[in-house]
N, C-alpha and C positions, 0 to 999 in steps of 0.2 A: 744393778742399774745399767740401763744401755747408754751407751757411749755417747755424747753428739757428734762427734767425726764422722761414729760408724754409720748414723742417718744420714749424715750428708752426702757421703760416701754413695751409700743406697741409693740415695734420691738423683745425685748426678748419674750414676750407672744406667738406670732407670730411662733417665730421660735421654740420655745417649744409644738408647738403643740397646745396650749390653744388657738384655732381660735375664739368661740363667746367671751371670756373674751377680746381679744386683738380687737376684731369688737367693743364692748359694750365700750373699753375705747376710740377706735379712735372716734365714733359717740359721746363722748361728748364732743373730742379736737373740733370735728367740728361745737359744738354748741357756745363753747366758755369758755366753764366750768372751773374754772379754779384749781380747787382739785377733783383727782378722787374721786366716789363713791365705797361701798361695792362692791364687785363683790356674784353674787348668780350662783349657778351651775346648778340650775333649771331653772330659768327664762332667756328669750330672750332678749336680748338687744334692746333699747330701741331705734324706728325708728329715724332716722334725722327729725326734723321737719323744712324743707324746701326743697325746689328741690334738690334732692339724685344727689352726684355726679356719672352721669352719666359714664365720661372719665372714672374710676377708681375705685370706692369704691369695685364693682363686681368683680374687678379681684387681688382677694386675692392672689397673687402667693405667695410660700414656698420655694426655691429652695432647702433649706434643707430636708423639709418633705412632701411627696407627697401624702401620704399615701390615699386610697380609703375614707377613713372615711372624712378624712378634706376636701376634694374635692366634697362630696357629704354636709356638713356642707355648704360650699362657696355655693353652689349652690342655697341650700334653703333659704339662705342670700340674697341671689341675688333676686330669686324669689319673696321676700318679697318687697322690697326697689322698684323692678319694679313696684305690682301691688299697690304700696302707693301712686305712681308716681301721684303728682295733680297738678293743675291748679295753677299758681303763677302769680300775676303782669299781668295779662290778656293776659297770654301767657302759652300757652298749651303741651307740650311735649307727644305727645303718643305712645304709644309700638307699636312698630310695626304689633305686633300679635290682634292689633284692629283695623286696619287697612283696607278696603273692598283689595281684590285681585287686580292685575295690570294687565293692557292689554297691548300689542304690543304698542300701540300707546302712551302710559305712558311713555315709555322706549326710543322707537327708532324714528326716523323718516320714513318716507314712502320710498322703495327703495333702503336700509340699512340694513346691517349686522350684530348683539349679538352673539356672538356663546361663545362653553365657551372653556376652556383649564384647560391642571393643569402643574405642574413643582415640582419635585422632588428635592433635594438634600441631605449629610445627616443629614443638621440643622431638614429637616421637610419633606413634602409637604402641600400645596395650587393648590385649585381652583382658578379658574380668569374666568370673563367673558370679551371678547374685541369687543369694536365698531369698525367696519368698514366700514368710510366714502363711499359715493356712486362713487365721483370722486378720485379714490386711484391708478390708475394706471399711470404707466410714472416714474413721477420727487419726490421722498424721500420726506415724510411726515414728519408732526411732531407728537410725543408721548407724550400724557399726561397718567400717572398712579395717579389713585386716590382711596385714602386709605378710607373708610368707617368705620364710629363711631360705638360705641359700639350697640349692638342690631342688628346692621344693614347688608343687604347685597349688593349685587352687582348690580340685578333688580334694589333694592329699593334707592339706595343708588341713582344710575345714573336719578330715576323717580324724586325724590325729588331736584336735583342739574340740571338737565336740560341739563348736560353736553354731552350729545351724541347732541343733535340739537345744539349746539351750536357750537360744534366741526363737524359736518358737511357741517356748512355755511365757516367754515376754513379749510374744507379736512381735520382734522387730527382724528387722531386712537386713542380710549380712552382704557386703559385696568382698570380695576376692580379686584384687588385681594381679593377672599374671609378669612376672617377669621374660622380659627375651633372653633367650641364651645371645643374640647377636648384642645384646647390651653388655652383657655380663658372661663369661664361659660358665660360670655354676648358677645362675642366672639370680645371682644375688643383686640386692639393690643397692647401686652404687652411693652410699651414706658417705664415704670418706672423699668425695673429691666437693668442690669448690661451687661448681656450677652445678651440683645434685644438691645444694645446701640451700637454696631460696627462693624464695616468693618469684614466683612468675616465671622461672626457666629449668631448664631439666625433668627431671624425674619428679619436682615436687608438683612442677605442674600439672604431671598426666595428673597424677596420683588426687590431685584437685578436680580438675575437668572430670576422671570419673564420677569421684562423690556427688560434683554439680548434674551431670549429666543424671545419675540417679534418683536426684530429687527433682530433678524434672520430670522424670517419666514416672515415679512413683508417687504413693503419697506418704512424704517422708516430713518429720518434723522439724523443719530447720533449725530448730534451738536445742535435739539432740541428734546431733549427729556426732561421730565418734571413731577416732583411728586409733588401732592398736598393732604389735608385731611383736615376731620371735627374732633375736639374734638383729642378721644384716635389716628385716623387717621391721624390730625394733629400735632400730639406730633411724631407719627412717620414718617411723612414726613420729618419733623424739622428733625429728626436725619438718615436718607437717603439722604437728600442735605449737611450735616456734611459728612459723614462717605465716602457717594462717588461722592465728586464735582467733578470726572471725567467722570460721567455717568450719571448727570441732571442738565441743565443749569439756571434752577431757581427753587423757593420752592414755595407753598401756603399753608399757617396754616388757617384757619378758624377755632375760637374758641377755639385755644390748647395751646402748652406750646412750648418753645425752648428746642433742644436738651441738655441733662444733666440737668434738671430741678431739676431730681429725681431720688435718685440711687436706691429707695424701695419704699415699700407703706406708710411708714408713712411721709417720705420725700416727697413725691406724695400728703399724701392729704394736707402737710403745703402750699406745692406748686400751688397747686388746691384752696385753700383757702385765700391763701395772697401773693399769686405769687412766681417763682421759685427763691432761693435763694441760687440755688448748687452754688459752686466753679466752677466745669464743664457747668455752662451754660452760653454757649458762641457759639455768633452767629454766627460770622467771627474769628476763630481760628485761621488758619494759611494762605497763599497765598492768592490770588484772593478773593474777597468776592463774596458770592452765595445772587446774586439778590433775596429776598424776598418779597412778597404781603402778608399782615396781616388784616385780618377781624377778629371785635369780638364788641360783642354789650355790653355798659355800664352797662348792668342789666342781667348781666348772673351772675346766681347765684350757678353755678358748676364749670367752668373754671374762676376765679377772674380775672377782667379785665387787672388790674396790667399785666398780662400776656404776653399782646400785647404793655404796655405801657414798660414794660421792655427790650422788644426787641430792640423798637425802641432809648431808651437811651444807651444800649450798643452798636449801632450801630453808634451811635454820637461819643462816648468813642475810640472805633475804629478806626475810617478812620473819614478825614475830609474832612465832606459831608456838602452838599449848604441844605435851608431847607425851605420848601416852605409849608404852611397849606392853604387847599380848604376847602369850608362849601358847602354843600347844601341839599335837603329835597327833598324825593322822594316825588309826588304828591297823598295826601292821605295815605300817610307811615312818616317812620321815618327822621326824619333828621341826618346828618353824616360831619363828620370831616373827610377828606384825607390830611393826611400829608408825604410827598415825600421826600426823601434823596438824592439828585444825587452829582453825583460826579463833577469835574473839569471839563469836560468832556460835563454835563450839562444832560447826561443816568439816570436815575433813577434806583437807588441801591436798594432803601428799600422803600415801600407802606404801610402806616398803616393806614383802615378804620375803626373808633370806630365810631360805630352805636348807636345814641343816643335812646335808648329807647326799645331794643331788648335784648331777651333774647340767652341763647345756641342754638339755631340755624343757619341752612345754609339762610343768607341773601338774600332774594329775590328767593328763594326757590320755589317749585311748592307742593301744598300740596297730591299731588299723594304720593307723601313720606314721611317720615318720619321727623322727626328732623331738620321742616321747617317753615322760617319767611316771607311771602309772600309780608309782607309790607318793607320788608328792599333793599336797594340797591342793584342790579342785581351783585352776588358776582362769579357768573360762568363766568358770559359773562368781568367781569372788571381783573378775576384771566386770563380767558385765555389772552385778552389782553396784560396784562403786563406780559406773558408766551411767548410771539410771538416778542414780544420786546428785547429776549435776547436769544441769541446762545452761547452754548462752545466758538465757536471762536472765538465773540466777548473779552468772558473775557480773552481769551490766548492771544488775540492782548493787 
C-alpha cells in the first residue's frame, strides 16, 4: 500500500520544481518501498524495474511550473524509461521508433480514403487523420473517434488496431486525433490533470470540436457517434463519454482507467498501480448511463487490472443490472472472461473482457503497430460491435 506522506511528499517536490527528486521518490512508491530513501542532487533516479508505466509516468505535468528547464528534465526522463523498455512475462512492448516503416496497406484498405485535418480552438490545436469508408455516400454514417496511447500516432495507432478495415466492412468513418509531443513528451493524453477532465476546456474540448468539425463536413449520424482508446487514450475516452453524453453514444477503455481516477500524477500512479480510488471516479454520474465495453489483460503490469474490475462493480452499485459471465479461448491465444451488464430491458449497459494472460496491449492487435497482443481476442472487431448496438436515441428513449 503507498504511503499518504509519500504522495504528499511527491506532490510538494513536484510542484517546487524539484522534478528528478519527486521522479526518484514516485519510482520507489512504485516499487513498493515502503520509507523513502536519501535524496542525492547528483545522481539519477533509479529506473522502475519492471514494465515503466507506460499510460503516465512520462508525462510529468506542472501546472504551476512550466519552466524550460523542467520540461527539458521530463523529457530525458522519458527518454530513459522508454529505451529500458524490456521484455516481461513473454510479452514485448516496443517503441514505436523500432519499428520498420508502414505501408498503405498497414493502414487503410484498398479503395479507401486517410487524409489528415487539424482543428483549432483556444484550449489548443490538434492534428487528426480520418478514414473514409468506400461506401459513404447517401444515408449518415456512424463515427468512431479513437484516442491513441502514449508514444503513439494516428498511422500507427489505426495499423496496430485494425480499425479502418473493420469499420469499412460497417461503412463507418474513423477519425484519429493526433497527440503533441509539446503537450505531452510521450505525447500521451494528458487524462490525470484537472483542467484535461471537463466539459468545455483542455484536451476534452479539442478532442469534441474535432468530432463536431467531422460531422460537419461528413455525413455522419449524430446519434452514432463513438470514442474509444488504449491505455492514456482510454483514460481519456473514459472522461469524453463523462463530460459529453450528448455527443457519444458509447465508450471503449482498452487498458486504462475510468474518468476521475486521478486528479494529478501522484494520484495517477496509485491509481496506475492499485486501481483508481478518486472520489470523482465514477462511471454513471448523473442521467442515462453511457454503455461501456472494457478490455484489459490480467497481466498488465502498467494499468492494474483492478482498473477494469473497478468499473464494472461501480456499475452494479449504480443501476440494477442483470449479469451474465461468458468464458472462452481464442484458438492458440489467450483465454477470456466476458461479463455483460444489461438492463431490464435485457440491452447490454456495460462489457468487461479480462484477458487471461495479456499483457498492456491492444487485444487481438495486428503487429504492424505498436502496443500489440495478437494472441488475445479481436478487441476492434467486439468494441465496434457493441458501438453499433447503441445509439443517442436509444438511451433518450
Amino acid at each position: 500500500m503507498l504511503r499518504p506522506e509519500m504522495i504528499a511528499e511527491a506532490t510538494r517536490l513536484t510542484r517546487t520544481g524539484r522534478l528528478v527528486e519527486a521522479t526518484a521518490l514516485l519510482q520507489r512508491m512504485l516499487r513498493g518501498e515502503s520509507a523513502p530513501e536519501p535524496t542525492s542532487r547528483t545522481s539519477q533516479p533509479a529506473l522502475i524495474r519492471q514494465e515503466p508505466p507506460i499510460i503516465d509516468a512520462k508525462a510529468n505535468a506542472v501546472e504551476e511550473n512550466n519552466s524550460p528547464d523542467l520540461a527539458r528534465a521530463e523529457s530525458r526522463m522519458l527518454r530513459e524509461l522508454l529505451e529500458r523498455t524490456r521484455e516481461r512475462r513473454g510479452f514485448r512492448l516496443q517503441a514505436v521508433t523500432e519499428r520498420k516503416p508502414l505501408s498503405t496497406s498497414d493502414i487503410v484498405p484498398d479503395g479507401t480514403r486517410f487524409i489528415e485535418g487539424s482543428y483549432s480552438n483556444p484550449a489548443g490545436s490538434r492534428v487528426y487523420k480520418l478514414f473514409i469508408p468506400s461506401r459513404h455516400q447517401g444515408q449518415p454514417r456512424p463515427l468512431i473517434v479513437m484516442l491513441h496511447g502514449c508514444t503513439q500516432f494516428p498511422d500507427d495507432f489505426a495499423a496496430g488496431t485494425r480499425m479502418n478495415f473493420i469499420a469499412e466492412e460497417n461503412s463507418c468513418f474513423v477519425v484519429y486525433p493526433a497527440q503533441r509531443s509539446e503537450a505531452n513528451p510521450a505525447k500521451c493524453w494528458n487524462w490525470f490533470r484537472a483542467a484535461d477532465q471537463q466539459r468545455g476546456s483542455g484536451e476534452p474540448s479539442i478532442i469534441a470540436g474535432i468530432t463536431r468539425q467531422v460531422m460537419r463536413d461528413c455525413s455522419i449520424d449524430p446519434h452514432r457517434v463513438y470514442v474509444g482508446g488504449l491505455s492514456a487514450g482510454a483514460a481519456a475516452a473514459a472522461i469524453m463519454g463523462n463530460a459529453y453524453k450528448d455527443l457519444y453514444a458509447a465508450i471503449g477503455i482498452h487498458s486504462g482507467l475510468a474518468c476521475g481516477a486521478a486528479m494529478d500524477l501522484p494520484s495517477a500512479l496509485v491509481a496506475m498501480r492499485e486501481g483508481g480510488g478518486s472520489s470523482h471516479s465514477v462511471l454513471f454520474d448523473d442521467g442515462p448511463p453511457v454503455p461501456t465495453v472494457v478490455f484489459h489483460g490480467d497481466r498488465d503490469t502498467t494499468v492494474h487490472p483492478s482498473n477494469g474490475d473497478q468499473m464494472l462493480a461501480r456499475s452494479m452499485r449504480a443501476m440494477s443490472l442483470q449479469k451474465k459471465v461468458d468464458r472462452g479461448q481464442v484458438p492458440g491465444g489467450h483465454a477470456y472472461t466476458r461479463t455483460i451488464l444489461s438492463d431490464a430491458s435485457g440491452r447490454g449497459i456495460l462489457e468487461h473482457w479480462n484477458i487471461h494472460g495479456a499483457g498492456h496491449a491492444w487485444s487481438g492487435g495486428h503487429p504492424a503497430g505498436s502496443y500489440t497482443d495478437p494472441k488475445g481476442p479481436d478487441a476492434t472487431r467486439e468494441m465496434l460491435r457493441f458501438f453499433l448496438e447503441h445509439s443517442l436515441a436509444q438511451r433518450s428513449g
